[in-house]
C-alpha positions in Angstrom: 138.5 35.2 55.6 138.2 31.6 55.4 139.9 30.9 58.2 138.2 33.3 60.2 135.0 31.3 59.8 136.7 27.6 60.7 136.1 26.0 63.8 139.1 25.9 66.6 139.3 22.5 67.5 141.7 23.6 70.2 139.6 25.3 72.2 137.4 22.3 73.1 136.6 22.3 76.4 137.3 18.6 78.1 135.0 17.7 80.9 136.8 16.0 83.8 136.2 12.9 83.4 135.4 11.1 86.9 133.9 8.0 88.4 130.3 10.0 87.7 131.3 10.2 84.1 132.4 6.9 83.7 129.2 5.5 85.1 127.1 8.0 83.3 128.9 6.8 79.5 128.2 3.2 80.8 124.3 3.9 82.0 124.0 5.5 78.4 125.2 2.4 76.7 123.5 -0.1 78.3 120.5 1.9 78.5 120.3 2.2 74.5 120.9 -1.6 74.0 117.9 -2.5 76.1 116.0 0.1 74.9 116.3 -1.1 71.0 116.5 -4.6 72.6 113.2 -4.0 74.3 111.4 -1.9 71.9 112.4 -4.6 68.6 110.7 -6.9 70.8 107.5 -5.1 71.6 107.0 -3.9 68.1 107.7 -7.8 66.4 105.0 -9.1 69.4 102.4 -6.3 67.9 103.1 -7.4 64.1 101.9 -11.0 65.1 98.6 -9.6 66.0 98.5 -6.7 63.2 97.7 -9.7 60.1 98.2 -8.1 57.0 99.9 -5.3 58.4 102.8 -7.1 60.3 105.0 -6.2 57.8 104.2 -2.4 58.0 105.0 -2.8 61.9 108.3 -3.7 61.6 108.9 -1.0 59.0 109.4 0.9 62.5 112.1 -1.5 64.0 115.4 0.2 61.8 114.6 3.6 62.4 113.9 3.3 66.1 117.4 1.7 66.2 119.2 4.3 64.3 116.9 6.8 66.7 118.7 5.4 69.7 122.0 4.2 68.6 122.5 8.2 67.4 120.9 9.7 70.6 123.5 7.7 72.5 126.7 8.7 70.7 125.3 12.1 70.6 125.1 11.5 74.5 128.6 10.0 74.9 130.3 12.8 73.1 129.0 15.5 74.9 129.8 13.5 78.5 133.8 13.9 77.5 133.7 17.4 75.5 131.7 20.5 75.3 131.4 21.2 72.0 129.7 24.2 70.2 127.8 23.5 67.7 130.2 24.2 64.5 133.1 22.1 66.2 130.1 19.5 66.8 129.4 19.6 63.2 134.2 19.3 62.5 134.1 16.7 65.2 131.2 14.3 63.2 133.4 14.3 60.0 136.8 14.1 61.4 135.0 11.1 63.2 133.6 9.8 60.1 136.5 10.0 58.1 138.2 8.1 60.8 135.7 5.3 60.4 136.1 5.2 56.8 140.0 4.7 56.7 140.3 2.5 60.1 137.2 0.7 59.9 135.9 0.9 56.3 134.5 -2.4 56.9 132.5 -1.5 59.8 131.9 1.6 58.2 130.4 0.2 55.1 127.4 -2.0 57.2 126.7 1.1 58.9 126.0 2.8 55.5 124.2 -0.4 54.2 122.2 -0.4 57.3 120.9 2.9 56.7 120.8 2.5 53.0 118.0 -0.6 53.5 116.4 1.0 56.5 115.6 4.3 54.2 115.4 2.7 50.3 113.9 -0.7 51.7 114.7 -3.1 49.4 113.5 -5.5 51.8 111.9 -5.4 55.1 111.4 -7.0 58.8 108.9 -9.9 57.6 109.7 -10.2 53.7 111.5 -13.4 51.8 114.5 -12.8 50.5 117.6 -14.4 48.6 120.7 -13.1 48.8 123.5 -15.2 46.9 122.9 -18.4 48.0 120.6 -17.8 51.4 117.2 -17.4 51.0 115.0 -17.1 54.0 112.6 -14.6 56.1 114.3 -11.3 57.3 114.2 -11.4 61.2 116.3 -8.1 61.8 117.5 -5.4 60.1 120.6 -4.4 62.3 122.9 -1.3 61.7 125.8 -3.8 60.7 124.3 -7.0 59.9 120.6 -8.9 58.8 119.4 -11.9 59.8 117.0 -14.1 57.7 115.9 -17.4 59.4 116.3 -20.2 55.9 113.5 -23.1 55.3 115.3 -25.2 57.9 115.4 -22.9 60.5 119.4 -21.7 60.2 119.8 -18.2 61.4 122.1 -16.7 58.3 123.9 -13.8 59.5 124.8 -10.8 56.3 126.6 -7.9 56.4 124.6 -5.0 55.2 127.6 -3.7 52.9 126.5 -6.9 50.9 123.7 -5.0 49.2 126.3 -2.6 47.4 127.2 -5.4 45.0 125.4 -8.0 45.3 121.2 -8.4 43.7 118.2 -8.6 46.5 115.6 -10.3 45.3 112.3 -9.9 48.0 109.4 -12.7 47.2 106.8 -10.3 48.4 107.8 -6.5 48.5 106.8 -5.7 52.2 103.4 -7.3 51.3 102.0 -10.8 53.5 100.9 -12.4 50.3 103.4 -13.6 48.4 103.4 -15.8 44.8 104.7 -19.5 44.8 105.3 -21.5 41.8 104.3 -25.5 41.7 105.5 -27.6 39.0 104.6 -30.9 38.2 106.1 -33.1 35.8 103.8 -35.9 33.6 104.8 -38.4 31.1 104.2 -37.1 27.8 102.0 -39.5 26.5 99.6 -38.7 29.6 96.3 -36.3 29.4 97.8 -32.7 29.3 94.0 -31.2 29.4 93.1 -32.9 32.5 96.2 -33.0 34.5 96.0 -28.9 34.1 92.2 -29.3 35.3 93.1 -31.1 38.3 96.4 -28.8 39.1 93.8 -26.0 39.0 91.1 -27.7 41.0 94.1 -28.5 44.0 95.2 -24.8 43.8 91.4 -22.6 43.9 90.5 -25.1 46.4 93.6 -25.0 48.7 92.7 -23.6 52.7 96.2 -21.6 51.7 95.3 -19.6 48.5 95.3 -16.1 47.9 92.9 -15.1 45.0 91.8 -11.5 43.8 91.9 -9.3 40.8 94.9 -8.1 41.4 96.6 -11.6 42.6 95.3 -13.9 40.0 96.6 -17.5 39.7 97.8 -18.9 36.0 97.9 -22.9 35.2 100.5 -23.0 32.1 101.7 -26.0 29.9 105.2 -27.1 28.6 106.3 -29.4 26.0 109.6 -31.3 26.6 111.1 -33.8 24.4 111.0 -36.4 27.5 108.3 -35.2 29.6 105.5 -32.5 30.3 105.5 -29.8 32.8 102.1 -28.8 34.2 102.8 -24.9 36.3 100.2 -23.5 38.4 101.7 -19.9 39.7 99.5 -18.7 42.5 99.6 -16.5 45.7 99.8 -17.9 49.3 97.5 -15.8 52.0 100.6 -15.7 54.4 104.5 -16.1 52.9 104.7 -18.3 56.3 102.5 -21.1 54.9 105.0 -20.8 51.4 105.5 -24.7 51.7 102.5 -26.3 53.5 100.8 -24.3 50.3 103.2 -26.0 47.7 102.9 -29.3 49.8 99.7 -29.4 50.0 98.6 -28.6 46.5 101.3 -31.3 45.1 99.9 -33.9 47.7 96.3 -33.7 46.3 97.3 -33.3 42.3 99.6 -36.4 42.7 96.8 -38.7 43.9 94.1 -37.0 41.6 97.1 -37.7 38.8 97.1 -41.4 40.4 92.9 -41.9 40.2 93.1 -40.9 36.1 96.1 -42.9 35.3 98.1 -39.9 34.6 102.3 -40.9 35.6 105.1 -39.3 36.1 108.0 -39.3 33.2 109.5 -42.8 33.0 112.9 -42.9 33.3 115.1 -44.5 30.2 118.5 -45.3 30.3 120.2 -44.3 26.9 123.5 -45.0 25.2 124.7 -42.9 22.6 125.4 -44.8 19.1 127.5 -44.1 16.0 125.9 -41.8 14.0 124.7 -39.2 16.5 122.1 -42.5 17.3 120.2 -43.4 20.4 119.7 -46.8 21.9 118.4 -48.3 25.1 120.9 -50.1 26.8 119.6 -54.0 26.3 121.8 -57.3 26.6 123.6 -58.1 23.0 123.0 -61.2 21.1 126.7 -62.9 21.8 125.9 -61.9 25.5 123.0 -63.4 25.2 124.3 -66.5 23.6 126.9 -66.7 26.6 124.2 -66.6 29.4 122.2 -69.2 27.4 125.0 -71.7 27.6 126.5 -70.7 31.3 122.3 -71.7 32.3 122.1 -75.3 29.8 125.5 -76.4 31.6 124.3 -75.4 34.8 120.9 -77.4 34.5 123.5 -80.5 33.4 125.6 -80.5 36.4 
């Protein structure tokens, strides 16, 4: 009985293939790559002018490509074979399992590509890092994504990457994103005020993001050399991450400057006998040296 209900696969009927069939596969192809070519491009155009909902535009980008991409194998397959629909159904696995044994590779961004564009760990618009990289996600592709890094390198990263490696997003598909400033005072300086002033540059900043649900938080800590003043606040647009954290630094610093408040000073230390500390200074028989080199110099 079971193999009265399995598909022959011999009985596929072949279409003659022709000059018309040829140029029909080729029209198909090319006609999808512009298409998603043309349609990522219309869509990314429309998130500059959506504001906060830039990021929800792009959302569409990934599907529409795996929309296309699957109409047009669907499209070349039936151009060489007629299929019914159970030998259809025989043909997709047999084709699949092909994939996964002579191109497991290629096989495995494919499945990452649809694995991000359906779970969305991170989106078209959202900061990222991914092992070392860490940048802005310009496309989501079905083998690759591209994020665009601080100094404006175009990282290319298989999708199969986010099987085993950790994704961390900055901002979750939202525009507002937090960013973290720290400054570092000498520890005799005025803790109290230097926080004042760090929260004065941050509520005051053109680049701020401030609501109920996106508060900002001005924290101290104590180090044996030094004193670290944090202000952890949002940015209205992740695109304005570092004239936000520039900006805000700028201002403290010569606030910092206008109350006497420095940076740590820098000590050079030698270890001693005893577990001890020292500043390096010039010995007494070193000293004594130099004194005479100068007294014989000055009798010359």
């Amino acid at each position: 009985m079971a193999n009265g209900i399995q598909p022959d696969l011999t009985n596929l009927s072949i279409r003659e293939i022709d000059v018309g069939t040829i140029l029909y596969i080729g029209a198909v192809l090319v006609i999808a790559y512009l298409a998603a070519r043309m349609l990522s491009w219309v869509l990314m155009r429309l998130s500059e002018r959506a504001g906060v909902y830039r990021i929800s535009v792009t959302m569409a980008i990934p599907l529409l490509k795996i929309a296309i991409y699957t109409t047009a194998l669907y499209l070349f397959v039936t151009a060489i074979i007629e299929p019914s629909l159970s030998q259809l159904t025989v043909f997709a696995g047999f084709f699949g399992a092909a994939l996964g044994f002579g191109l497991k590779d290629v096989f495995a961004d494919i499945i990452g590509g649809l694995v991000i564009t359906f779970e969305r760990p991170y989106q078209i618009g959202d900061k990222i890092a991914i092992k070392e990289h860490y940048g802005e996600v310009i496309d989501i592709g079905l083998r690759s994504t591209r994020i665009r890094t601080p100094f404006d390198s175009v990282v290319t990263i298989p999708n199969f990457i986010i099987f085993d490696q950790s994704v961390s997003s900055a901002n979750a598909g939202k525009t507002e994103m937090m960013v973290v400033i720290d400054l570092f005072i000498d520890p005799e300086s005025n803790a109290e005020l230097a926080m004042d002033i760090l929260k004065d540059a941050v509520v005051t900043s053109k680049y701020v993001y401030i609501t109920e649900h996106r508060p900002y938080t001005i924290l101290l800590d104590d180090f044996p050399f030094y004193k670290r003043v944090r202000a952890k606040a949002y940015v209205n647009d992740l695109r304005y991450e570092f004239e936000f954290l520039s900006e805000v630094t700028r201002r403290a610093w010569m606030a910092y400057a206008r109350e006497g408040i420095r940076p740590p000073q820098v000590q050079r230390i030698l270890p001693e006998t005893a577990g001890q500390t020292a500043r390096i200074s010039e010995s007494p028989a070193r000293k004594g040296i130099n004194e005479r080199r100068s007294v014989e110099s000055q009798e010359e």
